[in-house]
C-alpha distance (Angstrom), angle and dihedral (degrees) to the residues before:
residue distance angle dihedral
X1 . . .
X2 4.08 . .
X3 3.42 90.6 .
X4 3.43 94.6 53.8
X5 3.66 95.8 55.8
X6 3.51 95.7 41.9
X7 3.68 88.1 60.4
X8 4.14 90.3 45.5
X9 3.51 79.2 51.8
X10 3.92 97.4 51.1
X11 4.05 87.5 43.7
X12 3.83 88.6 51.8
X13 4.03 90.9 48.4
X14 4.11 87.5 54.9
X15 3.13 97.4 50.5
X16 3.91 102.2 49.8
X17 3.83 87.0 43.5
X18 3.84 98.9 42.6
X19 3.50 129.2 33.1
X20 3.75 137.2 134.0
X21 3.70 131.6 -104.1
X22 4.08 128.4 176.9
X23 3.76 119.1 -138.5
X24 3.84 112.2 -158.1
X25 4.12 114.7 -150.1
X26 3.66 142.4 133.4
X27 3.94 104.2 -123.0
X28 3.61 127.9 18.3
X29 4.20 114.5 -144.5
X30 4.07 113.9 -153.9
X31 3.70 121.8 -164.4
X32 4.15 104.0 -138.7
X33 4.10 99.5 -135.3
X34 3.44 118.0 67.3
X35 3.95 88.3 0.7
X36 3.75 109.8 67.7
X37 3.52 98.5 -7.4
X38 3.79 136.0 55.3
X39 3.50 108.0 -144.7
X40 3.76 105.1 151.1
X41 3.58 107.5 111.9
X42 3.88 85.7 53.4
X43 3.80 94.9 51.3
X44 3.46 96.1 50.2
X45 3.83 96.8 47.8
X46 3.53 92.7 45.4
X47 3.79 100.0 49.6
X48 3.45 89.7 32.3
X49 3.64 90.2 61.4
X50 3.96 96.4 49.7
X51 3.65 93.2 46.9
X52 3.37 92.8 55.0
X53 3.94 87.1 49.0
X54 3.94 87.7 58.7
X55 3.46 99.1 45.0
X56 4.13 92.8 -102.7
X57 3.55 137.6 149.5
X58 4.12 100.4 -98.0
X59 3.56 86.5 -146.0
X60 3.36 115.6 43.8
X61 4.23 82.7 48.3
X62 4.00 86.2 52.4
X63 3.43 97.4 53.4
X64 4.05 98.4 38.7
X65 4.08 83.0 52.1
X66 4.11 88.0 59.3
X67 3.91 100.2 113.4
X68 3.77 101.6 -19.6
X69 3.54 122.6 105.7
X70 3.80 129.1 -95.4
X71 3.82 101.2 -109.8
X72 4.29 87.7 35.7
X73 3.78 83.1 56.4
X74 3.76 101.1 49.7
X75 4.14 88.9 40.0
X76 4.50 80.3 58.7
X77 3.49 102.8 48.4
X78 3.70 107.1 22.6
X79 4.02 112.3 25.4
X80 4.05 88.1 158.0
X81 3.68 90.0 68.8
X82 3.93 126.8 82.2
X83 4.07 96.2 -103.5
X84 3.92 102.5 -163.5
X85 4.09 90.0 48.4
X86 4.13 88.8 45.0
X87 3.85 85.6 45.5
X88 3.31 96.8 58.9
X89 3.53 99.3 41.5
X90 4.13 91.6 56.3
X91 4.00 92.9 42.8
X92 4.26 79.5 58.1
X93 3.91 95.2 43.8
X94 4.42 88.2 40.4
X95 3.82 92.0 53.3
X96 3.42 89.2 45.9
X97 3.82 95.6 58.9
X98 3.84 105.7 74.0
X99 4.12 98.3 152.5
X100 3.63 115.2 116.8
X101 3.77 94.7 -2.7
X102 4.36 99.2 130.2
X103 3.50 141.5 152.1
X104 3.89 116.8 -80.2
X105 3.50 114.8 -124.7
X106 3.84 114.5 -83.3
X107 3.72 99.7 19.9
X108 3.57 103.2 99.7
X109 3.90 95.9 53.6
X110 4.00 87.0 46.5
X111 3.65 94.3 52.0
X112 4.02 90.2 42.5
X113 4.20 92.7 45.5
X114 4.50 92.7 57.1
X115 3.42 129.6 79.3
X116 4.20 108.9 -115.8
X117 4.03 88.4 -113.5
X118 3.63 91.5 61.7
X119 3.32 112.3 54.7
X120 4.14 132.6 41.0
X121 3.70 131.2 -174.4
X122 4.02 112.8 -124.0
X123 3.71 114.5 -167.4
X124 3.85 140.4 165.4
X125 3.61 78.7 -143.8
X126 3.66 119.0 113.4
X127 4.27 108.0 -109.4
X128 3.72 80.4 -112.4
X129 3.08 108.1 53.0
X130 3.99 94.8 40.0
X131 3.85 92.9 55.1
X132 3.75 84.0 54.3
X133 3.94 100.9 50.8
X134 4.07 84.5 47.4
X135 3.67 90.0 56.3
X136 4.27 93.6 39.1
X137 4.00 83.7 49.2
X138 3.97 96.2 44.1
X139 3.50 95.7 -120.7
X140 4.01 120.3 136.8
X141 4.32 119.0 -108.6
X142 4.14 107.5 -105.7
X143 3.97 112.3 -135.1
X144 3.92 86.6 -129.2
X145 4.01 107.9 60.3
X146 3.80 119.9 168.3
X147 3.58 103.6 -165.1
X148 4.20 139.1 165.4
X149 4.04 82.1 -85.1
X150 3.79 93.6 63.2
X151 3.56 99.5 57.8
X152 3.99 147.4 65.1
X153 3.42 92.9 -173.0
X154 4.02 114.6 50.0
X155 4.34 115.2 -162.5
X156 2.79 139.6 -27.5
X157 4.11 82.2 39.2
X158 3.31 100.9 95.8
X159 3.94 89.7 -127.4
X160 3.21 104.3 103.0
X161 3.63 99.3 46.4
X162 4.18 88.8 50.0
X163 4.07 89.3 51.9
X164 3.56 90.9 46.8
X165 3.77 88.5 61.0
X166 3.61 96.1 40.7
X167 3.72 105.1 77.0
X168 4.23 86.8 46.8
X169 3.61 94.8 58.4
X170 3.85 96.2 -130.1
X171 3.84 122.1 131.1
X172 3.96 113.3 -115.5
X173 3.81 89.7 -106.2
X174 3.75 98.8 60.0
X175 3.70 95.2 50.9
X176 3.87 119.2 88.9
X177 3.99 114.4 -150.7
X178 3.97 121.9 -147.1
X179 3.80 106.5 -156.2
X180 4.12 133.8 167.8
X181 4.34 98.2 -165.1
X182 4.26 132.6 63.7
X183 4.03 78.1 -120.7
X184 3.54 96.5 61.4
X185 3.76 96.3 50.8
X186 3.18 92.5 40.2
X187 4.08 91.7 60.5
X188 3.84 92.0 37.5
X189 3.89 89.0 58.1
X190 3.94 99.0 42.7
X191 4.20 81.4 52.5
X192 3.79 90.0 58.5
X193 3.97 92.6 -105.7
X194 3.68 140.4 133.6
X195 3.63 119.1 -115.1
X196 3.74 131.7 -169.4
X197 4.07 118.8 -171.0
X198 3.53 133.0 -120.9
X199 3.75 118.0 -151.2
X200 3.57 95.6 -148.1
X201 3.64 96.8 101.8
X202 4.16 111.8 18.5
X203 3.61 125.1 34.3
X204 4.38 114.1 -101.3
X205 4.05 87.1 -106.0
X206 4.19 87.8 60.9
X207 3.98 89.1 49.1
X208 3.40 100.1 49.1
X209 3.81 94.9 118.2
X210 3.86 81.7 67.3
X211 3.85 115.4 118.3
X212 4.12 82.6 -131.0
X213 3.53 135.2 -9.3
X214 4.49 121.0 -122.3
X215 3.34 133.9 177.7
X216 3.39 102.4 -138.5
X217 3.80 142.5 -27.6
X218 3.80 92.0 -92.4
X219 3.54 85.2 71.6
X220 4.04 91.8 67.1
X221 3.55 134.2 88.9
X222 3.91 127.0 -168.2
X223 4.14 129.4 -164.0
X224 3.74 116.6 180.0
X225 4.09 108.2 -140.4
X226 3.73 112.0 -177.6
X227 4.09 105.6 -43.5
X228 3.79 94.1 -29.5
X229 4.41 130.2 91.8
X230 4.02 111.9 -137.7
X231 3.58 101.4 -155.5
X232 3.93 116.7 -156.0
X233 3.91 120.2 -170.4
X234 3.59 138.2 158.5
X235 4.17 104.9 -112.7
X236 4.18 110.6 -129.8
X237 3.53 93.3 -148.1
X238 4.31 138.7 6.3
X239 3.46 124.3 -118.8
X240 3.23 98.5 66.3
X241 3.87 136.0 114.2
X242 3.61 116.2 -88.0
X243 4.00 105.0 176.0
């Protein structure tokens, strides 16, 4: 008899904790970094490296670089220092660093299952630097690409999110946004978007402004009905929006 309520008990825990939910859009938006791509290890050595060169804190630059451009970066934690020269310099030394950057689990069949006019890639990435980390990870160039170039404004502006929509012709409110920082929501929602949160990157308690909460693209599953995307994923955590 215990057993069996433990295991009524370990059903019950599932299902509060996991559960599916369908989104319905026209265009789905991915940031690259901590979306598709794994490029962690790279970041932190990287940044790690010219912090240390500048007499910073290697952490506190590493985690300010999370989802912000380059040159926005540099501007935060260094505004003594000649930003467009140091921006340069780090794009050089980040496409450079190819070791351990992959493909995060899901993202290839996601990219592979939508048509090319519904989906873009929006990045704080330089274009550069982006179409390099595809080809490290193994993962095909999009025609529509977002990237550091695009933009005046990098996240949480809204920006890049609203020219990332642009070239596909959808209205802001029809396009769902996968993102993996509190920037990147942040920038989806001031465009008018959706966003649903990755915890590759943040912990759950730093995305809670997400609309839902995955753990990774593998966990999604598209159907095309008519000129709309349903979008079916298994939800990390409850409590958060599902509208």
């Amino acid at each position: 008899m215990l057993a069996l309520v433990a295991q009524l008990a370990i059903y019950l825990l599932a299902r509060l904790l996991f559960w599916k939910v369908n989104f319905s859009c026209r265009a789905i938006l991915f940031d690259l970094d901590g979306v598709l791509v794994d490029s962690t290890p790279a970041v932190a050595r990287v940044w790690g490296r010219w912090a240390l060169a500048h007499s910073l804190a290697p952490d506190m630059v590493i985690a300010t670089a999370h989802g912000r451009r380059s040159i926005e970066t540099i501007r935060k934690v260094a505004p003594q220092l000649d930003a467009a020269a140091e921006n340069v310099h780090v794009e050089r030394l980040e496409i450079a660093e190819w070791e351990g950057v992959t493909a995060l689990p899901g993202a290839a069949h996601i990219l592979a299952s939508l048509p090319p006019d519904r989906f873009a890639i929006v990045t704080s990435a330089t274009r550069s630097l982006a179409i390099a980390r595809l080809g490290y990870a193994g993962l095909p160039v999009p025609q529509n690409i977002i990237s550091a170039n695009d933009v005046v404004n990098g996240k949480p502006s809204p920006e890049p999110y609203l020219k990332g929509a642009g070239p596909l012709g959808i209205a802001p409110q029809d396009c769902l946004v996968f993102e993996d920082t509190p920037a990147g929501i942040a920038a989806a929602h001031a465009a008018g978007m959706r966003a649903a949160g990755l915890v590759t990157t943040y912990p759950a308690d730093d995305l809670r402004q997400a609309d839902a909460l995955i753990a990774s693209l593998s966990e999604v599953h598209l159907a095309m009905t008519s000129d709309r995307l349903t979008v079916t994923f298994t939800l990390l955590a409850a409590g958060h929006r599902t509208s």
